[in-house]
SERO-4910 file (N, C-alpha, C, O; in steps of 0.05 Angstrom, whole numbers):
BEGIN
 pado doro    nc1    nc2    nc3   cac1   cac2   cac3    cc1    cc2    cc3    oc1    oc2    oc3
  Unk    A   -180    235    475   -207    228    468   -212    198    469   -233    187    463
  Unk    A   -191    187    475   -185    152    476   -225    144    502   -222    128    520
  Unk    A   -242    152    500   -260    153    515   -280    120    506   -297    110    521
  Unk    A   -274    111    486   -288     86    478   -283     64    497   -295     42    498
  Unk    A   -269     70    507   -268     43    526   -284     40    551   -282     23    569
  Unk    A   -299     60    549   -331     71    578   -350     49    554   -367     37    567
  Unk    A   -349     42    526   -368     34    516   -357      8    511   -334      5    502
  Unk    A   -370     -8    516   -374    -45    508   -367    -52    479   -385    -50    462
  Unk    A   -335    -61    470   -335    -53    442   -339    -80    439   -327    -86    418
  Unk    A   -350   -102    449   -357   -122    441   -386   -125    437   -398   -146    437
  Unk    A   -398    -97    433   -430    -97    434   -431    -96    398   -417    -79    388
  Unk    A   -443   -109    387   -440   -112    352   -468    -87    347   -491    -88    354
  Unk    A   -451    -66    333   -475    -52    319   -473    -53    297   -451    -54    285
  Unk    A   -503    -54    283   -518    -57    253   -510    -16    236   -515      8    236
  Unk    A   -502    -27    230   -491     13    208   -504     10    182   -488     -1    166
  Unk    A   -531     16    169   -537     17    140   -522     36    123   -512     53    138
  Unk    A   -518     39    107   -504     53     85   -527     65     62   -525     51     42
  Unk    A   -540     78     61   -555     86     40   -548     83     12   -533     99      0
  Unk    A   -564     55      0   -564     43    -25   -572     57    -55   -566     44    -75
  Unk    A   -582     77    -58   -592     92    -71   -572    100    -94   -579     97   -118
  Unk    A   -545    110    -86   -533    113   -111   -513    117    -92   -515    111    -68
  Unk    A   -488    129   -106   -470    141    -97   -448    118    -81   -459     96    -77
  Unk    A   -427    119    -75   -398    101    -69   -407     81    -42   -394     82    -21
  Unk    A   -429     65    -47   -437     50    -22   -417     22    -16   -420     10      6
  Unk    A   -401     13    -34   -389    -15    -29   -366      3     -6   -357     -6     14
  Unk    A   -362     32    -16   -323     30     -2   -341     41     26   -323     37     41
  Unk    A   -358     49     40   -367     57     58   -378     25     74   -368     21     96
  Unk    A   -391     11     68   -390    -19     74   -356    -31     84   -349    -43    104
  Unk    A   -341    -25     64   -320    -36     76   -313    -20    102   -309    -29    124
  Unk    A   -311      5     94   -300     20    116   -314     17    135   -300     20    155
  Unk    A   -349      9    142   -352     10    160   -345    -21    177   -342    -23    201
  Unk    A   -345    -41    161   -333    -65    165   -310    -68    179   -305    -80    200
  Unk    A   -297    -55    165   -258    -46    179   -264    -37    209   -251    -50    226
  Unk    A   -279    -21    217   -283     -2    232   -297    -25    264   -293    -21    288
  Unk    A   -309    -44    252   -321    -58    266   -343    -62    273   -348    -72    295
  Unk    A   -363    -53    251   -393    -48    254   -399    -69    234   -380    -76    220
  Unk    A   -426    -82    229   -440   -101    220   -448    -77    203   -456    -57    216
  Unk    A   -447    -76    174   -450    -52    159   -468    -71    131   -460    -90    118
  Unk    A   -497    -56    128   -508    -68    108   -526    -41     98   -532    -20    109
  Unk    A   -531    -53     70   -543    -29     48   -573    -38     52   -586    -59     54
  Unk    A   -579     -5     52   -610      4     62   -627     13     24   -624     28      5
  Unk    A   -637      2     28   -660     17      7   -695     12      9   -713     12     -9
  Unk    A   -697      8     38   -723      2     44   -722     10     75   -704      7     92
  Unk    A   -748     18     78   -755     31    105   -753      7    123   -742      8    145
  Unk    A   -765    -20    111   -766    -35    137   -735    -47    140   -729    -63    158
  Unk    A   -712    -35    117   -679    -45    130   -675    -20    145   -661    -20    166
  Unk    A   -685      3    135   -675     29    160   -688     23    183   -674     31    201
  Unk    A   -715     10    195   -710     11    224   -695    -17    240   -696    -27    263
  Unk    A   -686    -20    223   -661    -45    241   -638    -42    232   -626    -61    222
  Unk    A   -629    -16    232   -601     -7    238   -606     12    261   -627     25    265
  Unk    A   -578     11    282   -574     31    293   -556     61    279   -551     84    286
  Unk    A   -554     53    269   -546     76    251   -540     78    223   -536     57    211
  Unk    A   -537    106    208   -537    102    176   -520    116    161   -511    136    171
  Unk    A   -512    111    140   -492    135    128   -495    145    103   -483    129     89
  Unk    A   -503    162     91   -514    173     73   -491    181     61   -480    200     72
  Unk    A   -475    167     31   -449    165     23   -450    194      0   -467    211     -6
  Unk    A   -423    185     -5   -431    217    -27   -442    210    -56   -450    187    -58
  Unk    A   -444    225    -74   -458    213   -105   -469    244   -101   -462    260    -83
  Unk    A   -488    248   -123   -512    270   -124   -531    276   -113   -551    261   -114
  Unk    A   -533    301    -96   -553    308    -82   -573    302    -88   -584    284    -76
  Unk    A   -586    318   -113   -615    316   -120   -614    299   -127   -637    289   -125
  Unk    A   -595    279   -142   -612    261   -152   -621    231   -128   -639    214   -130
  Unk    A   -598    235   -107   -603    221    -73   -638    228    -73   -655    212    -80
  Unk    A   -640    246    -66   -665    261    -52   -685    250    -70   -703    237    -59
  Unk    A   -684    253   -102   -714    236   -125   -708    216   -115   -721    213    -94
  Unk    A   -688    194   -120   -691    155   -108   -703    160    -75   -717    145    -62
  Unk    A   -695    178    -71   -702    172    -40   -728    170    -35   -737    156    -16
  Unk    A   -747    189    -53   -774    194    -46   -783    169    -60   -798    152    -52
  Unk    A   -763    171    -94   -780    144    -99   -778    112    -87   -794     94    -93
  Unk    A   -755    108    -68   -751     88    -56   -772     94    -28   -768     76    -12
  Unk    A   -788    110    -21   -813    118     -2   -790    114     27   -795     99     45
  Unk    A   -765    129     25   -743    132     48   -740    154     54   -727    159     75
  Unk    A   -750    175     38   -750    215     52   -761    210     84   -752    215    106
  Unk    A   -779    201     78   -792    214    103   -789    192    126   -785    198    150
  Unk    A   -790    168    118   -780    150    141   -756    163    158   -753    168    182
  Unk    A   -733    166    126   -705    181    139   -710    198    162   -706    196    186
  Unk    A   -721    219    144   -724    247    164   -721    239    192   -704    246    207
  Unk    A   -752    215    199   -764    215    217   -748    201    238   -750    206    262
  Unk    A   -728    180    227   -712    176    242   -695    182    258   -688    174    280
  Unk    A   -684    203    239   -654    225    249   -672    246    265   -664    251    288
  Unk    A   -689    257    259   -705    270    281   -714    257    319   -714    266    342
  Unk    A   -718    235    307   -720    220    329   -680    202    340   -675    182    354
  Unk    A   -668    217    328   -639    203    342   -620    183    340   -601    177    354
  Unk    A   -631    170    314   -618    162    298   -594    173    291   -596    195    279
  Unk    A   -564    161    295   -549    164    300   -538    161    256   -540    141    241
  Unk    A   -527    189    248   -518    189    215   -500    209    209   -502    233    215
  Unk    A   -478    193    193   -461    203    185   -461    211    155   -471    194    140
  Unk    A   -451    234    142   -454    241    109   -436    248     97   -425    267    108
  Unk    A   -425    239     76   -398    245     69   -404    263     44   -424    256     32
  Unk    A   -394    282     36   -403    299     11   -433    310      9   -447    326     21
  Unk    A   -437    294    -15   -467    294    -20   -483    298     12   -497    317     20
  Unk    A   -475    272     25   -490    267     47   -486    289     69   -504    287     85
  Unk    A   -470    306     75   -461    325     85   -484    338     72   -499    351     87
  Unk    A   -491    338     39   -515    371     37   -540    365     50   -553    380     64
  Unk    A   -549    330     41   -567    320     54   -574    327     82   -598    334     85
  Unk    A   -558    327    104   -560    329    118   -564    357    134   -574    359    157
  Unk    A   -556    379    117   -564    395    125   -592    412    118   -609    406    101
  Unk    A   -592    441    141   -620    440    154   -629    469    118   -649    478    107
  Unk    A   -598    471    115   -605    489     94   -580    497     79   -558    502     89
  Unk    A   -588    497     50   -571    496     32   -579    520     18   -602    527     15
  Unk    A   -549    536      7   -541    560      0   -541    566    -26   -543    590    -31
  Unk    A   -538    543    -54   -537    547    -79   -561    528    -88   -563    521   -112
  Unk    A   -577    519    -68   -584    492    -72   -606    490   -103   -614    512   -109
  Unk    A   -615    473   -118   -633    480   -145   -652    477   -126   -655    465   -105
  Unk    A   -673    503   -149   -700    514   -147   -711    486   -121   -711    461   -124
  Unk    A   -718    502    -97   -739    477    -78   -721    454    -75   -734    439    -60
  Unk    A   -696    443    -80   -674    434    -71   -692    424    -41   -702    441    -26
  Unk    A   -694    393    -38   -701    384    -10   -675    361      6   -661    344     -5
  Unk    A   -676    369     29   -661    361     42   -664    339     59   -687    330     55
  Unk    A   -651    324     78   -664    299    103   -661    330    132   -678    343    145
  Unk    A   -643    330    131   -642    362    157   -622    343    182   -606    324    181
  Unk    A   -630    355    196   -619    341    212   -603    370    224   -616    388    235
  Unk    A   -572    372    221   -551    395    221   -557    414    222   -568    421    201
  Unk    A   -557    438    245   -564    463    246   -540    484    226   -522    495    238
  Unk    A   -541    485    196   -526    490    182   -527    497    165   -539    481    150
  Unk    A   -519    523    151   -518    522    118   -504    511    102   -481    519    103
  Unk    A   -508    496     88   -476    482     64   -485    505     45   -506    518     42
  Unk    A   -461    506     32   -457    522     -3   -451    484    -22   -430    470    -21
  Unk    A   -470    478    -34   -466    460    -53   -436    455    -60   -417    447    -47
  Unk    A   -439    466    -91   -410    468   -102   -391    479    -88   -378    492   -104
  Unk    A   -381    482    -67   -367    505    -57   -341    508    -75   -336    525    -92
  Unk    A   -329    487    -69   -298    492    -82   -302    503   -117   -287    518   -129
  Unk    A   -330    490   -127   -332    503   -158   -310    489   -171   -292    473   -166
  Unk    A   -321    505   -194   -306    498   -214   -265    497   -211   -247    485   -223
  Unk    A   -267    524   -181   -239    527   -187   -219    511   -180   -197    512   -190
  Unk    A   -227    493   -160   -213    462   -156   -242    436   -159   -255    429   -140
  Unk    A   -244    429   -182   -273    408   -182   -260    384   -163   -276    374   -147
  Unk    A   -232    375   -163   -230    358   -142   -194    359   -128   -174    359   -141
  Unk    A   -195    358   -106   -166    364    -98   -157    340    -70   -175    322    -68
  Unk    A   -139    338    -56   -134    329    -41   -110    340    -19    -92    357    -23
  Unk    A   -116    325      7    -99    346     25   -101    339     56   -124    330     60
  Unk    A    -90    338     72    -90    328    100   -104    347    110   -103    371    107
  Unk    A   -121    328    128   -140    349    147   -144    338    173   -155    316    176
  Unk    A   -137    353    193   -135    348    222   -163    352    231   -175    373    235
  Unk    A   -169    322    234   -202    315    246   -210    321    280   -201    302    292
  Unk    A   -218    333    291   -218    327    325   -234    310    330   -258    314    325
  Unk    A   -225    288    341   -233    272    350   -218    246    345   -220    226    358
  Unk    A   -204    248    326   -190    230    304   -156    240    313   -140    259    311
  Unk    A   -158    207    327   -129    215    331   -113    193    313   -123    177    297
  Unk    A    -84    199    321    -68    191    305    -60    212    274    -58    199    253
  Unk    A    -56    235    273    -51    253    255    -72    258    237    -93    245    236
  Unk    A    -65    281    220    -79    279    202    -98    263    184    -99    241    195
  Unk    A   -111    261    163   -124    246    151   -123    250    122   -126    271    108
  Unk    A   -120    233    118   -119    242     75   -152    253     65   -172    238     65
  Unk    A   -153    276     58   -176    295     53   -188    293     23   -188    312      8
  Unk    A   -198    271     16   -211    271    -17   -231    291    -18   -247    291      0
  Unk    A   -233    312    -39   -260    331    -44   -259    329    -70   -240    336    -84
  Unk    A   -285    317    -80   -293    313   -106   -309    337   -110   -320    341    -89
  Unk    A   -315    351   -124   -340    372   -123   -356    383   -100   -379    391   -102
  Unk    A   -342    383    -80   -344    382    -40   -356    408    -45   -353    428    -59
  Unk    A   -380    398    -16   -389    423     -8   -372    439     16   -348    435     20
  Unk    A   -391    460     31   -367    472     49   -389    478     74   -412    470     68
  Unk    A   -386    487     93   -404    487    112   -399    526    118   -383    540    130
  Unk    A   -419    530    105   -422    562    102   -422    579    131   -409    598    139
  Unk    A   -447    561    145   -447    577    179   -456    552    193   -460    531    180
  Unk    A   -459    553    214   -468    534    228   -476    551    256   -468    572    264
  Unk    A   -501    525    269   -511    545    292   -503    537    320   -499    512    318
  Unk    A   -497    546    347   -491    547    370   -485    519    372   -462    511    378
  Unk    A   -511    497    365   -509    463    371   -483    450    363   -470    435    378
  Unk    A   -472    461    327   -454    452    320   -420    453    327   -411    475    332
  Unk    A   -403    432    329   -385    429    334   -371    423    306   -378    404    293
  Unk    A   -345    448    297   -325    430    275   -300    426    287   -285    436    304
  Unk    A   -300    406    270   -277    380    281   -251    385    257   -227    380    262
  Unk    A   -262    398    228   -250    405    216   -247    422    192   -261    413    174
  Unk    A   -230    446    186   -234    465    163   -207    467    142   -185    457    146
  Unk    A   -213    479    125   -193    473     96   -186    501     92   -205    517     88
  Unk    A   -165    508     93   -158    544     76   -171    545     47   -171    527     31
  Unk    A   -180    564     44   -192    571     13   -179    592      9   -164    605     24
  Unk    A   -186    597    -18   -173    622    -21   -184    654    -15   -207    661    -13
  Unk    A   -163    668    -13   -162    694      4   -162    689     32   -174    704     48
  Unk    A   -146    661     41   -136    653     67   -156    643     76   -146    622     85
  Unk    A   -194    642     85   -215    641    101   -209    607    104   -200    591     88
  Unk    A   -217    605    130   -226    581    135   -248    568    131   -270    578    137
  Unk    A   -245    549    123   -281    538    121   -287    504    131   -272    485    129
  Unk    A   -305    506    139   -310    474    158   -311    453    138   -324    458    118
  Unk    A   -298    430    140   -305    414    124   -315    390    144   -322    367    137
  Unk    A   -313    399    172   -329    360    188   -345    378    211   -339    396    226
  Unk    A   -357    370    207   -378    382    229   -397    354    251   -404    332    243
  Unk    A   -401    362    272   -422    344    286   -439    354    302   -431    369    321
  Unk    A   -463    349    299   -479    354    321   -497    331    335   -513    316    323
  Unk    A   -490    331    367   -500    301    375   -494    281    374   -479    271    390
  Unk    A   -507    267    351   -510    236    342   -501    243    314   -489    227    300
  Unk    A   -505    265    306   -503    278    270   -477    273    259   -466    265    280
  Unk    A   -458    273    242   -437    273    237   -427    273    205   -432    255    188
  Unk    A   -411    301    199   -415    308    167   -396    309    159   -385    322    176
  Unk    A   -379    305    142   -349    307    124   -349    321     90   -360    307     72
  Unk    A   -340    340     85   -343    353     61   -325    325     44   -332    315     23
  Unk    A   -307    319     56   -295    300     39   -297    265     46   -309    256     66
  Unk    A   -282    246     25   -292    227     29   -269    204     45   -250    192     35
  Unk    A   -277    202     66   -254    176     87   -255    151     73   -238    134     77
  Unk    A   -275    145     56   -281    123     50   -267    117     35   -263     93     32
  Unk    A   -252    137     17   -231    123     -8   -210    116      2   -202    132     19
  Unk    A   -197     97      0   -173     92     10   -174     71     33   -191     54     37
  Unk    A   -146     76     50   -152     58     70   -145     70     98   -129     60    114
  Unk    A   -159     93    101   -159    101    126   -189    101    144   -209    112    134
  Unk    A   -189     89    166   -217     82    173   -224    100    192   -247     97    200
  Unk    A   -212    115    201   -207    129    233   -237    135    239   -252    130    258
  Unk    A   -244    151    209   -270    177    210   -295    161    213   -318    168    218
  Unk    A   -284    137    208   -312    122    210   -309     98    231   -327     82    235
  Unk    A   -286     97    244   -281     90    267   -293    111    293   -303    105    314
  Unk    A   -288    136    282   -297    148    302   -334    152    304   -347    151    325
  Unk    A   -344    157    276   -373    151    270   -379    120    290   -400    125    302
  Unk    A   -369     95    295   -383     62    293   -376     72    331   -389     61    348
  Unk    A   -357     89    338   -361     89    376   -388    113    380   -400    111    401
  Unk    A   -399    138    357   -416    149    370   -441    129    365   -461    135    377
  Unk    A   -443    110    353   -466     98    350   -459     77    371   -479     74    385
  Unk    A   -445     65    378   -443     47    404   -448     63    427   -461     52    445
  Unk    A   -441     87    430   -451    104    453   -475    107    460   -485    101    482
  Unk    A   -492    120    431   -518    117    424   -537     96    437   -557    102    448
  Unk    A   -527     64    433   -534     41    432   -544     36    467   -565     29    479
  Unk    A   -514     46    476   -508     41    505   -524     51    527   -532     43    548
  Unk    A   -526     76    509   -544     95    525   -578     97    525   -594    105    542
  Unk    A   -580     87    499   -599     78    499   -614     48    513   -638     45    519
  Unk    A   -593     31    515   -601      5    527   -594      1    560   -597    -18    575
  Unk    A   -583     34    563   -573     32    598   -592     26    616   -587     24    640
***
């Protein structure tokens, strides 16, 4: 998959991090590490001068109220609709999808992912665990798998590609990285720690993005 080198890695892209709540400094670093110019969004006119965004984990609904009240729902939407290139880790993983399975009463989403998440998935019976998870696309082995209160990716439609799933119990598999496109979702979080791969691999689809767009 070594394919980044078709793209100009001396071309500097802008990566916002959605400021709103939730683990935005270790996602800045990581996207820093990674090699992207990475700055925190909490205003429409910083989301349209990023090439791309990352919607970190923290609380769904409570993402979605700052979001409307930071007047960024619908800019968001409109962006990722139009190809804006975004990645979601947890939380941002429910965000991102087109529909949610436990979600509260009218529960609103950004969309994007042709997908159901289950919210809580893991529940109460592991609230948070850890565990190596073989990413596709992500080379160099496994990856250290943080799930805090992680959702799970229930179904997904024809568009979607997973890159990666977790055994649950009574053996089933279930997706925890999914991508579609420019889209890109992780039940768990790359950002803790110091492995950058997942968001190394996120900072080449947005240089692709960039490339292809400026060809």
């Amino acid at each position: 998959m070594g394919h980044s080198h078709s793209v100009e890695s001396g071309q500097p892209v802008t990566i916002g991090v959605l400021a709103v709540q939730g683990d935005v400094r270790e996602h800045l670093t990581a996207l820093t590490a990674a090699g992207a110019d990475a700055i925190p969004v909490r205003r429409p006119v910083e989301l349209a001068a990023v090439d791309g965004i990352v919607l970190p984990g923290g609380e769904s609904t409570t993402m979605i109220r700052l979001l409307r009240t930071f007047d960024l729902l619908e800019p968001l939407r409109a962006a990722i609709a139009a190809g804006l290139p975004a990645y979601g880790s947890c939380a941002g993983m429910i965000l991102l999808a087109d529909r949610l399975l436990d979600g509260q009463e009218g529960q609103a989403t950004v969309g994007g992912i042709d997908m159901t998440v289950r919210r809580n998935a893991f529940g109460r019976q592991v609230d948070s665990f850890e565990g190596e998870v073989e990413v596709q696309g992500v080379e160099g082995g496994p990856t250290r798998g943080i799930f805090i209160r992680a959702p799970w990716v229930e179904s997904a439609g024809p568009g979607v590609g997973v890159l990666a799933q977790v055994r649950v119990q009574a053996g089933e598999l279930r997706a925890v990285a999914v991508r579609q496109g420019d889209l890109l979702a992780t039940a768990f979080h790359p950002e803790v720690g110091s492995d950058y791969r997942v968001h190394g691999l996120f900072v080449d689809m947005v240089r692709e993005r960039r490339a292809a767009n400026h060809g």
